[in-house]
GULUMSE-148708 format. One record per residue (C-alpha): residue in three letters; x, y, z. Coordinates in steps of 0.2 Angstrom, whole numbers, plus 5000, padded with zeros to 4 digits. Layout:
BEGIN
ALAXYZ ...
// end
This chain:
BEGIN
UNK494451385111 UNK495451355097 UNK497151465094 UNK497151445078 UNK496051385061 UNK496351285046 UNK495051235033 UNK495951065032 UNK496850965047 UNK497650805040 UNK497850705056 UNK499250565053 UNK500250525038 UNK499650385027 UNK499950395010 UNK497950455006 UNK498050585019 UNK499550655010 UNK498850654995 UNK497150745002 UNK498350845010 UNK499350914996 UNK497750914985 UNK496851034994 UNK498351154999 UNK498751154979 UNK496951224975 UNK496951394990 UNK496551285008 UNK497451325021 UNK498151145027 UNK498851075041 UNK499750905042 UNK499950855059 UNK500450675065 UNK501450595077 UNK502850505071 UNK504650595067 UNK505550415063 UNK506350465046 UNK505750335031 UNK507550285027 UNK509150245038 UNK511050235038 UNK511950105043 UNK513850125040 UNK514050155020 UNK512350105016 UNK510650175016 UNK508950075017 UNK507250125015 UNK506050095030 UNK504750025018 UNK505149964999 UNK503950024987 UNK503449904972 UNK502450034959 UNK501449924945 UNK500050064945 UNK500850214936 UNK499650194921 UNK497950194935 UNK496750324933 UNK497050364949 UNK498650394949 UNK498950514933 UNK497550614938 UNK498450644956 UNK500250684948 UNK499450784934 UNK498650924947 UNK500150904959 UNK501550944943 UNK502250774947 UNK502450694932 UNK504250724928 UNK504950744947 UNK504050534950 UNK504650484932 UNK506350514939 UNK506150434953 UNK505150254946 UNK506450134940 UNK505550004928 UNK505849814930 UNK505849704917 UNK505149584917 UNK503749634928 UNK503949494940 UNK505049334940 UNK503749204949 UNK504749054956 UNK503648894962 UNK504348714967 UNK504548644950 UNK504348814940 UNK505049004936 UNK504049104924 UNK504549284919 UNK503049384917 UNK502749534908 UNK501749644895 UNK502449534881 UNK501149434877 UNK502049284866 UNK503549294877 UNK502349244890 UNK501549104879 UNK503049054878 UNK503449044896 UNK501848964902 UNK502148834887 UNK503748784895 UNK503448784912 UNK501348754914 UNK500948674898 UNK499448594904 UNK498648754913 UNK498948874900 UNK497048874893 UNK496248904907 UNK497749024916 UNK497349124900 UNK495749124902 UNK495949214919 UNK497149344910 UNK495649394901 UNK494349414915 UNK495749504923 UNK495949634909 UNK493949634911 UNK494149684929 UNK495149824925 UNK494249894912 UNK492649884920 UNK493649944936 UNK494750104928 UNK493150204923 UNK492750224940 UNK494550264946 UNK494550394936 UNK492750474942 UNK492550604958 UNK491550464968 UNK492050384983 UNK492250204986 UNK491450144997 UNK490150274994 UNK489450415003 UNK487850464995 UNK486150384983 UNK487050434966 UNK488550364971 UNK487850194978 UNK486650184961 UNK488250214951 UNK489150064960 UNK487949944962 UNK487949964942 UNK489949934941 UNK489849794955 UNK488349714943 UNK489949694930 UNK491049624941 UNK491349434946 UNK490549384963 UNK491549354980 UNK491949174978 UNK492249154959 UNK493649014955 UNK494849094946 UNK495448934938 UNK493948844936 UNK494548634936 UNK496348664943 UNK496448554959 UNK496448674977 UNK498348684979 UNK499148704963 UNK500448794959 UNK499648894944 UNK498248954959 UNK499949044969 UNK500649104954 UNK499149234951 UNK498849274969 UNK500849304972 UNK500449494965 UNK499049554976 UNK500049444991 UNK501449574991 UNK500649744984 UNK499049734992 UNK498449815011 UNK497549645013 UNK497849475022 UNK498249375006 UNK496949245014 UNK495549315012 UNK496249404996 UNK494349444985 UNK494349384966 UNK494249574961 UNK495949624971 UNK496749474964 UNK496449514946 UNK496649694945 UNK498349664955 UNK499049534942 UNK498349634926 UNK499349784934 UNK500949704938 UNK500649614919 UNK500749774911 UNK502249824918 UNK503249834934 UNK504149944943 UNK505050004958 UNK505050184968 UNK506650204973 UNK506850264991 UNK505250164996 UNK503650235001 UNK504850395010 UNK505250454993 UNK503350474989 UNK502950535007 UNK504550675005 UNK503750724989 UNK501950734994 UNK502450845010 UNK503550974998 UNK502050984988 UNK500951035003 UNK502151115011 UNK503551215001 UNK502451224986 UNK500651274992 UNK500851355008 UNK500151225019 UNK501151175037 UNK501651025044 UNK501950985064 UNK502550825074 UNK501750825088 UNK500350705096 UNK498750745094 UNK497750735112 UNK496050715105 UNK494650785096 UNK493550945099 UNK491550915093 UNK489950975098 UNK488350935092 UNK488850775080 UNK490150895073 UNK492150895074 UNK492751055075 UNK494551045078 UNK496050935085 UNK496850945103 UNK498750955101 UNK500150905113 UNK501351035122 UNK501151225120 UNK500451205100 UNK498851195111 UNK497051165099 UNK496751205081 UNK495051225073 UNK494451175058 UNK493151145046 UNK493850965039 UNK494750835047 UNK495550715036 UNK496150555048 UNK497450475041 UNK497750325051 UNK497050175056 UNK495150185062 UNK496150105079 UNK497050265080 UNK495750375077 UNK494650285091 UNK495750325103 UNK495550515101 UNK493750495106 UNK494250445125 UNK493050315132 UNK491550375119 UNK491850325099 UNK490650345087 UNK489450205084 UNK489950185068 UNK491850195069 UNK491850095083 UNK490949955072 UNK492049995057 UNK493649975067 UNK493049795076 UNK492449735059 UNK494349745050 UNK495749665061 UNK497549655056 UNK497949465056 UNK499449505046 UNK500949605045 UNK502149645029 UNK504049625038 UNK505449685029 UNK507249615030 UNK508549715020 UNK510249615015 UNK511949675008 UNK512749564997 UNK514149514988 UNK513349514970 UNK514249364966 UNK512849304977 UNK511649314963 UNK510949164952 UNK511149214936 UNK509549244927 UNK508649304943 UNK507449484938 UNK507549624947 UNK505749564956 UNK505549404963 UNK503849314969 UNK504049164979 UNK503049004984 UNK503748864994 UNK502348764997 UNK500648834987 UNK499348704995 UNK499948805011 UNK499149005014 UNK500349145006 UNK500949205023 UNK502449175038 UNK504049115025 UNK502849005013 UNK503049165001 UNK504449284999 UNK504349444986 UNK506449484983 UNK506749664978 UNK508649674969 UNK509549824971 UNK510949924956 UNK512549834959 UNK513749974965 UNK515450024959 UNK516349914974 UNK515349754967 UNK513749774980 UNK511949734981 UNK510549774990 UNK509149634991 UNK507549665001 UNK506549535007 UNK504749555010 UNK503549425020 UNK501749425027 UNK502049385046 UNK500449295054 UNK499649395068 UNK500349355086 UNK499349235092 UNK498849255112 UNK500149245124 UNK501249305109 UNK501949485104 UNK502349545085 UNK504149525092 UNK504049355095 UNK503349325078 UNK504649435068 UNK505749345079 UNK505249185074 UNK505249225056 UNK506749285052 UNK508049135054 UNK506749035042 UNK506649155029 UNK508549155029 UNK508348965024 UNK507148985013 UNK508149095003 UNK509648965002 UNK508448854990 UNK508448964976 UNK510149084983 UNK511148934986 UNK512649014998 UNK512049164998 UNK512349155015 UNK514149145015 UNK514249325006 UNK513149435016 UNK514049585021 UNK512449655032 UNK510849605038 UNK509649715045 UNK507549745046 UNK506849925051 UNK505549815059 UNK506549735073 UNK507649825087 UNK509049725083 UNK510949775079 UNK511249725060 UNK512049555055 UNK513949585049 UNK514449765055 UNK514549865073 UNK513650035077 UNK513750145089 UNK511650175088 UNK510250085081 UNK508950165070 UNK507350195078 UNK506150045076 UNK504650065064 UNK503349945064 UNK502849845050 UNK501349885039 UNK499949795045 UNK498649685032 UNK496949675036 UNK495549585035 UNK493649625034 UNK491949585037 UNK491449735031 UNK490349745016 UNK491549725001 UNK491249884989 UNK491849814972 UNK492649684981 UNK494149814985 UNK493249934997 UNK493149925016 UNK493050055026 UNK491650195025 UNK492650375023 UNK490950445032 UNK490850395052 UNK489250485057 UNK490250655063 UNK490150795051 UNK491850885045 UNK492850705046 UNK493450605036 UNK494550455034 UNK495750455022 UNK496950285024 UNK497350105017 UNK495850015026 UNK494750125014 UNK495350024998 UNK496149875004 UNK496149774989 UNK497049894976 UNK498549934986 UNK499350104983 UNK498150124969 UNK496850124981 UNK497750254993 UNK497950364977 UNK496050364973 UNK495450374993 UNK496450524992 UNK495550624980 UNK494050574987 UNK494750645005 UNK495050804995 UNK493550814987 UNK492550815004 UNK493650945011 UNK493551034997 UNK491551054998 UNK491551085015 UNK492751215014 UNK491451285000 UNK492551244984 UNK491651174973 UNK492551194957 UNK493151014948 UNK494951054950 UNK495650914940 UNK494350954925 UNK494751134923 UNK496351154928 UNK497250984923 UNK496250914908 UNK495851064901 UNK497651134902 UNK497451284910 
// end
């Protein structure tokens, strides 16, 4: 029997989870977060602290989002914490570098001098993308799940969907497959999105490059900072617990989870909602030899056949081009996929007081093929995306004072430690052949059991951390009603001011 009940158990530590997590605790649930993994989201190495995993932010002004830091109290404690980049994203191509941002003559401007001949129909495409995210925003800013999980729900979205472009749509109707201008837009949704930039959906696409054309930014800390925030919330603030242990598996009866099976002397916990907060892989295992039919089929339908690496460098900020944004986007070769070092995002750090920078370099490592491991690939990778940073860092090389990726168990480039940091591995991207729910949803929060839910970055895919924003409201909604709240938090408390 269970030695002890919760009316919420979040089970893992994505960002939805949290948020469900924090969500609930804030409106009277008892909540538990429990998960596995204690490796902390930023390291040390002599003077200099990294995050495990950078966070670009372009979605401050999503439904989503305000309506998540309005009921949490966050909006001061995150505007502190979000440095805004201007411009919004500094694309570089072969021939080309266009600085992209919410100004829309400067941007004129920009496509005038560097894609004179495609700037008809790439404006065109601006357009269907501000379409996209109006017909998108009313929705993100609903109490409905997505995908979704009842008949008023699937009438509601079949309405919205009816708005949208179809799967397949050309976003740049007579521009040869190959061009330049076709990266350009998708360079966004490559580097901010939980999907395989190959089989990225015309939807996820615009909605990412309207976002990021709005307005950019950068949490700084990473994702840590948002998790440490979220977990105070819950914690500190509401009076919900968290424990790292590992789970051992599930307690259900009668189509019905009924609690969580932890390692060590924590024994079991009952409860009436289970939020799982992890890959559908992860929650699988927890069944033993007998998943759910419809889990099971959820989790073989999305793969990860990619993976977002992260190589951190110290410079000497003499290393810099001049003129290089605070955000970079990169193409090499753009009739080629945007994944292995074909396409580079370069974060660009505060120059210190001793004349320093930090410049984080993100890819989209391929899948390991058979007969290879993720190490192998990272492996691989690593010494060609150093090259490929030398076309537009020319000598960069010759001032790097330390190299380093949280993603590899290798000692850092340029300095001796006595210990490494603990390996954390790198985000994975998925793809799907799942139905696409407004061309950004993937997989179903429901999975045939009562009392769970998922609440983690294969719901929404295609809208990045927007999505794991609005997957976590929809998490704490189901908790919610089946803990019997069924007041509208966010309406009464938040909107009304109360």
């Amino acid at each position: 029997m269970p030695t002890n009940f919760y009316d919420v158990v979040v089970l893992g530590d994505e960002l939805s989870g949290l948020i469900a997590g924090a969500l609930c605790a804030r409106r009277g649930l008892r909540v538990l977060l429990t998960h596995a993994r204690s490796t902390p989201d930023s390291y040390t190495i002599g003077s200099f602290t990294f995050p495990r995993a950078p966070l670009p932010f372009p979605c401050e002004s999503s439904p989503s989002v305000r309506r998540v830091v309005a009921e949490l109290n966050l909006i001061q404690t995150l505007k502190r914490r979000i440095v805004p980049v201007r411009p919004s994203f500094q694309a570089i191509l072969p021939d080309a570098r266009l600085d992209v941002g919410p100004d829309g003559e400067l941007l004129t401007l920009e496509l005038d001098r560097e894609l004179a001949k495609e700037r008809g129909v790439l404006e065109e495409f601006f357009a269907r993308a501000a379409e996209v995210s109006r017909v998108l925003e009313p929705v993100l800013g609903q109490n409905i799940a997505v995908p979704p999980t009842g008949f008023w729900e699937r009438r509601e979205l079949k309405y919205t969907e009816a708005r949208l472009p179809q799967d397949g749509t050309d976003p740049l109707p007579g521009i040869p497959e190959g061009h330049p201008a076709r990266a350009f837009l998708a360079l966004p949704a490559a580097f901010t999105l939980a999907l395989d930039p190959r089989y990225l959906t015309f939807t996820a696409m615009a909605r990412a490059f309207d976002l990021w054309r709005r307005g950019g930014a950068i949490v700084d800390g990473g994702v840590g900072t948002l998790r440490q925030l979220l977990r105070e919330k819950l914690s500190s603030k509401h009076g919900g617990e968290v424990r790292i242990t590992h789970p051992k598996g599930l307690v259900t009866r009668w189509g019905r989870v009924q609690g969580l099976v932890l390692d060590g002397p924590d024994g079991s916990v009952g409860t009436s909602s289970l939020l799982a907060a992890l890959s559908l892989a992860e929650l699988g295992d927890l069944f033993g030899d007998k998943w759910p039919k419809a889990l099971m089929q959820a989790a073989r339908a999305m793969k990860p056949t990619a993976y977002r690496y992260v190589l951190h460098l110290v410079l000497d900020a003499s290393a810099l081009p001049e003129g290089m944004a605070r955000t970079a986007l990169a193409v090499f070769e753009p009739n080629k996929p945007l994944i292995g070092d074909n396409a580079l995002a370069i974060l660009v750090g505060e120059v210190d007081d001793q004349a320093r920078v930090l410049v984080t370099v993100l890819a989209n490592a391929p899948a390991p093929a058979d007969g290879q491991t993720l190490d192998d690939v990272l492996a691989d990778i690593r010494p060609r995306i150093r090259a490929r940073l030398e076309e537009f860092m020319p000598f960069y090389s010759d001032h790097v004072l330390c190299a380093h990726s949280p993603n590899q168990s290798r000692p850092p480039e340029g300095m001796r430690i006595k210990d490494l940091p603990p390996m954390m591995a790198p985000e994975p991207l998925w793809s799907s052949s799942l139905p696409s729910v407004l061309g950004v949803g993937a997989a179903p929060h429901d999975l045939g059991l009562r009392c769970l839910s998922t609440a983690c970055a294969q719901n929404l895919p295609g809208l990045g951390i927007e999505g794991e924003f609005f997957a976590g409201t929809s998490a704490a909604r189901f908790a919610c009603a089946a803990a019997g709240k069924k007041k509208d938090y966010l309406k009464d408390e938040v909107l009304l001011g109360t």
